[in-house]
mmCIF file of the C-alpha atoms, coordinates in Angstrom:
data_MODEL
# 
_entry.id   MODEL 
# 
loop_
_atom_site.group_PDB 
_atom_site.id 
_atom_site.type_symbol 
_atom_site.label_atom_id 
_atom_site.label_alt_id 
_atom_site.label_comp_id 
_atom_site.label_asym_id 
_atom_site.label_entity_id 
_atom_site.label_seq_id 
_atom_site.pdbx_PDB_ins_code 
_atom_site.Cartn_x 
_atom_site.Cartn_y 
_atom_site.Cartn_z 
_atom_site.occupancy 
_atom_site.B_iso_or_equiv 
_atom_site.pdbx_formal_charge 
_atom_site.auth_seq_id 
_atom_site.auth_comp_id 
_atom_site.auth_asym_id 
_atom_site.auth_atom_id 
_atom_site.pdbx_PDB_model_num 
ATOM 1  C CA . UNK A 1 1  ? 45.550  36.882 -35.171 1.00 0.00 ? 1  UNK A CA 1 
ATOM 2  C CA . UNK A 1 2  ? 46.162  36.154 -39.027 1.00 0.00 ? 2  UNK A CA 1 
ATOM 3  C CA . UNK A 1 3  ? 48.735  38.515 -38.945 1.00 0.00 ? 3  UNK A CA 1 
ATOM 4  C CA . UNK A 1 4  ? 50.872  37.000 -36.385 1.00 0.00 ? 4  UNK A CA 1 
ATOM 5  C CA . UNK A 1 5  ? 50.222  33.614 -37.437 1.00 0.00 ? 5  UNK A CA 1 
ATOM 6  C CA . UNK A 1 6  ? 52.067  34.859 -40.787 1.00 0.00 ? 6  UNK A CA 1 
ATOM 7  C CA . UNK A 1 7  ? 54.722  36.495 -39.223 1.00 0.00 ? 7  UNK A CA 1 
ATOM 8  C CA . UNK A 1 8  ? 55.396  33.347 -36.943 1.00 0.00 ? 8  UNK A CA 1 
ATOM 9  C CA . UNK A 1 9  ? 55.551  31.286 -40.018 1.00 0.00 ? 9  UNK A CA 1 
ATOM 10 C CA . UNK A 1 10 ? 57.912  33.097 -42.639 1.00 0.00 ? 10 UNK A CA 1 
ATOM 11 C CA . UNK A 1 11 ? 59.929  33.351 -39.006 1.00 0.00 ? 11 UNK A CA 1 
ATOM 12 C CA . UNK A 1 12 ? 60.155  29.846 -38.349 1.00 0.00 ? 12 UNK A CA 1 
ATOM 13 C CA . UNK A 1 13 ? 60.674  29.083 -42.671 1.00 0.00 ? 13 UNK A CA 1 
ATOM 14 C CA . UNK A 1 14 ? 63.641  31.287 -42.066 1.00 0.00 ? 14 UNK A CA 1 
ATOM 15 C CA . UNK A 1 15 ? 65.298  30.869 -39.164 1.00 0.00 ? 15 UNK A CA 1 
ATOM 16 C CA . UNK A 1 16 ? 64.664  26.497 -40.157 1.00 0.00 ? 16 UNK A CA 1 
ATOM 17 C CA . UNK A 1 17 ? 65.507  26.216 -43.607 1.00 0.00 ? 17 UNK A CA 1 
ATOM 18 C CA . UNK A 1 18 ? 67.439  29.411 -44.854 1.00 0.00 ? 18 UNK A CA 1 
ATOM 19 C CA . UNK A 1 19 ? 69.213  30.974 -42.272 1.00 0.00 ? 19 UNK A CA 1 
ATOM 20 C CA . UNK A 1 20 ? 72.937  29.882 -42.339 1.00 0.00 ? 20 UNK A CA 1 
ATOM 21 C CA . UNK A 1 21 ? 73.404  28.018 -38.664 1.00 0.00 ? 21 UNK A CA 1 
ATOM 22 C CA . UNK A 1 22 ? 76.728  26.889 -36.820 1.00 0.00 ? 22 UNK A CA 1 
ATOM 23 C CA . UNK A 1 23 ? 76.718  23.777 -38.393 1.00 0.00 ? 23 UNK A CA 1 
ATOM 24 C CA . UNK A 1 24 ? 80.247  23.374 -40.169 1.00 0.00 ? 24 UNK A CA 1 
ATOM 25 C CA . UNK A 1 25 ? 80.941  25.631 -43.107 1.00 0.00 ? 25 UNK A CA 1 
ATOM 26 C CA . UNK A 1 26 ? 77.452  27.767 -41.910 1.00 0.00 ? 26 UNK A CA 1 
ATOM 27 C CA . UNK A 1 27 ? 74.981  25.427 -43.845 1.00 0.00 ? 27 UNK A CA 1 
ATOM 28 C CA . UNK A 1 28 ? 71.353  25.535 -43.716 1.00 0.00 ? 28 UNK A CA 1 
ATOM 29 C CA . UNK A 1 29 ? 69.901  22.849 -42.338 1.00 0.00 ? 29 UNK A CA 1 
ATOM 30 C CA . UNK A 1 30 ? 68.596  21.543 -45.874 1.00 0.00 ? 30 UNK A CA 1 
ATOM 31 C CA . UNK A 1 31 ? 71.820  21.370 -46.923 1.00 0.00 ? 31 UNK A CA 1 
ATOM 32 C CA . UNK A 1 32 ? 73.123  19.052 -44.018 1.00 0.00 ? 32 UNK A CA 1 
ATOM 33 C CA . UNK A 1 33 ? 71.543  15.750 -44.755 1.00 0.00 ? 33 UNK A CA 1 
ATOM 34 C CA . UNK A 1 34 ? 73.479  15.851 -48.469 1.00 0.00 ? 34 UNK A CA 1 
ATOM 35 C CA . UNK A 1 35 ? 76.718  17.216 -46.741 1.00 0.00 ? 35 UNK A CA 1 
ATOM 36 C CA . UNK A 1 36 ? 76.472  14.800 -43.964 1.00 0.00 ? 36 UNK A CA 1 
ATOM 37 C CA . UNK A 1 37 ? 76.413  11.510 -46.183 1.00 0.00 ? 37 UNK A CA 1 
ATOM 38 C CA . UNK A 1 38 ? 79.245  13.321 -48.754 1.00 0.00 ? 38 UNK A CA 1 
ATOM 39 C CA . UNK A 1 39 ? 81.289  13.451 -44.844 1.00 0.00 ? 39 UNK A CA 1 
ATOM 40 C CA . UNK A 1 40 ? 80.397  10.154 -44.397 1.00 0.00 ? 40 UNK A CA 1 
ATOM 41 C CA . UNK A 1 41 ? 81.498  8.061  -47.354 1.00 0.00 ? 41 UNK A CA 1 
ATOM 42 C CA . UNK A 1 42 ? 84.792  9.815  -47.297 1.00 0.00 ? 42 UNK A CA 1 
ATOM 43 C CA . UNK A 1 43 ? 84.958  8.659  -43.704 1.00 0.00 ? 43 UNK A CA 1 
ATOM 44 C CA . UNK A 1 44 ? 83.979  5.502  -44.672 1.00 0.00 ? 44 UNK A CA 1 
ATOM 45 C CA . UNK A 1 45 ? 86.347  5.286  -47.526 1.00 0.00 ? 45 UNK A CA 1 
ATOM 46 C CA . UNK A 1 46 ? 89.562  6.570  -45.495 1.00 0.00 ? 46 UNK A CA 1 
ATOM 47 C CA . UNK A 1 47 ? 88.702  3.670  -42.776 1.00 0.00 ? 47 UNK A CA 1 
ATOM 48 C CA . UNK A 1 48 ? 88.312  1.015  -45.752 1.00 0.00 ? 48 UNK A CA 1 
ATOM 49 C CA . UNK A 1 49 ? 91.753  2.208  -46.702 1.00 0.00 ? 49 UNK A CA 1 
ATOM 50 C CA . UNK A 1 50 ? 93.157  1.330  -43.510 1.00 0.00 ? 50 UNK A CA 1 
ATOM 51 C CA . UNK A 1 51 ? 91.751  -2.471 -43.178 1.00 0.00 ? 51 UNK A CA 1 
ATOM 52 C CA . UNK A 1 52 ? 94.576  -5.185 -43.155 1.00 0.00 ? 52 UNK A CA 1 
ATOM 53 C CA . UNK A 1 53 ? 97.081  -2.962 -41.288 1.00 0.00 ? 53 UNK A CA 1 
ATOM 54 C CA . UNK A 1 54 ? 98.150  -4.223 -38.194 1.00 0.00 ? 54 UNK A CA 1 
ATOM 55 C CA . UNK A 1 55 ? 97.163  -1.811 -34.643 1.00 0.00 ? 55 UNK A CA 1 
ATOM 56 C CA . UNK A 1 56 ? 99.675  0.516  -33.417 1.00 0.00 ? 56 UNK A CA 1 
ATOM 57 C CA . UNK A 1 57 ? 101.342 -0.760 -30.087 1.00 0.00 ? 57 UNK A CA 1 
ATOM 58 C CA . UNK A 1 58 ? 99.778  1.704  -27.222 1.00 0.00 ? 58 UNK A CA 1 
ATOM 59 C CA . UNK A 1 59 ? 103.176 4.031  -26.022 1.00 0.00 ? 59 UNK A CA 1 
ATOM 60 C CA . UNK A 1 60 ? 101.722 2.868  -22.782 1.00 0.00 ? 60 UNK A CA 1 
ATOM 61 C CA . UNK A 1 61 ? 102.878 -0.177 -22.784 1.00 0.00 ? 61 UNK A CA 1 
ATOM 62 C CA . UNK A 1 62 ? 106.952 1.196  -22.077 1.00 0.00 ? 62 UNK A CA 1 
ATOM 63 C CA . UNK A 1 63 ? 105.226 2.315  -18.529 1.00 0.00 ? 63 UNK A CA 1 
ATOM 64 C CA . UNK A 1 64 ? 104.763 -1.050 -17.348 1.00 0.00 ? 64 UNK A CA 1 
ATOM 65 C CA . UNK A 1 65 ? 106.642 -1.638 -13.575 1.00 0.00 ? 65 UNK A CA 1 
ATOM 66 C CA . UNK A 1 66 ? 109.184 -4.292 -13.597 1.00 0.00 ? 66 UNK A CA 1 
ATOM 67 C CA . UNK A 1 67 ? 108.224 -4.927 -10.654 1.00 0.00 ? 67 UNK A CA 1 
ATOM 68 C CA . UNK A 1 68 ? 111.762 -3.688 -8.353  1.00 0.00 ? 68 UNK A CA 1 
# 
């Protein structure tokens, strides 16, 4: 029972914290959290960037029915 308890554990340690996953770029999931906040504050800096501007007009708004 030892013995599978072991083998269950350096599983789980691998296939948790070292195997490379489908996460973007094949990270390990340790590596996520610091990649996900790096994402972030680029995301956060490119929609800083964009405050002030004014909205674009929908191209829906040609569609409108003049009512003939």
């Amino acid at each position: 029972m030892d013995d599978a308890r072991a083998k269950i554990s350096a599983w789980r340690t691998r296939h948790n914290e070292s195997r490379p996953h489908s996460a973007p770029d094949w990270a390990t999931p340790p590596n996520s959290p610091a990649d996900a906040r790096a994402r972030q504050s680029q995301v956060t800096a490119r929609w800083a960037s964009r405050a002030g501007r004014r909205p674009r007009r929908s191209s829906t708004a040609r569609w409108r029915c003049s009512g003939n």
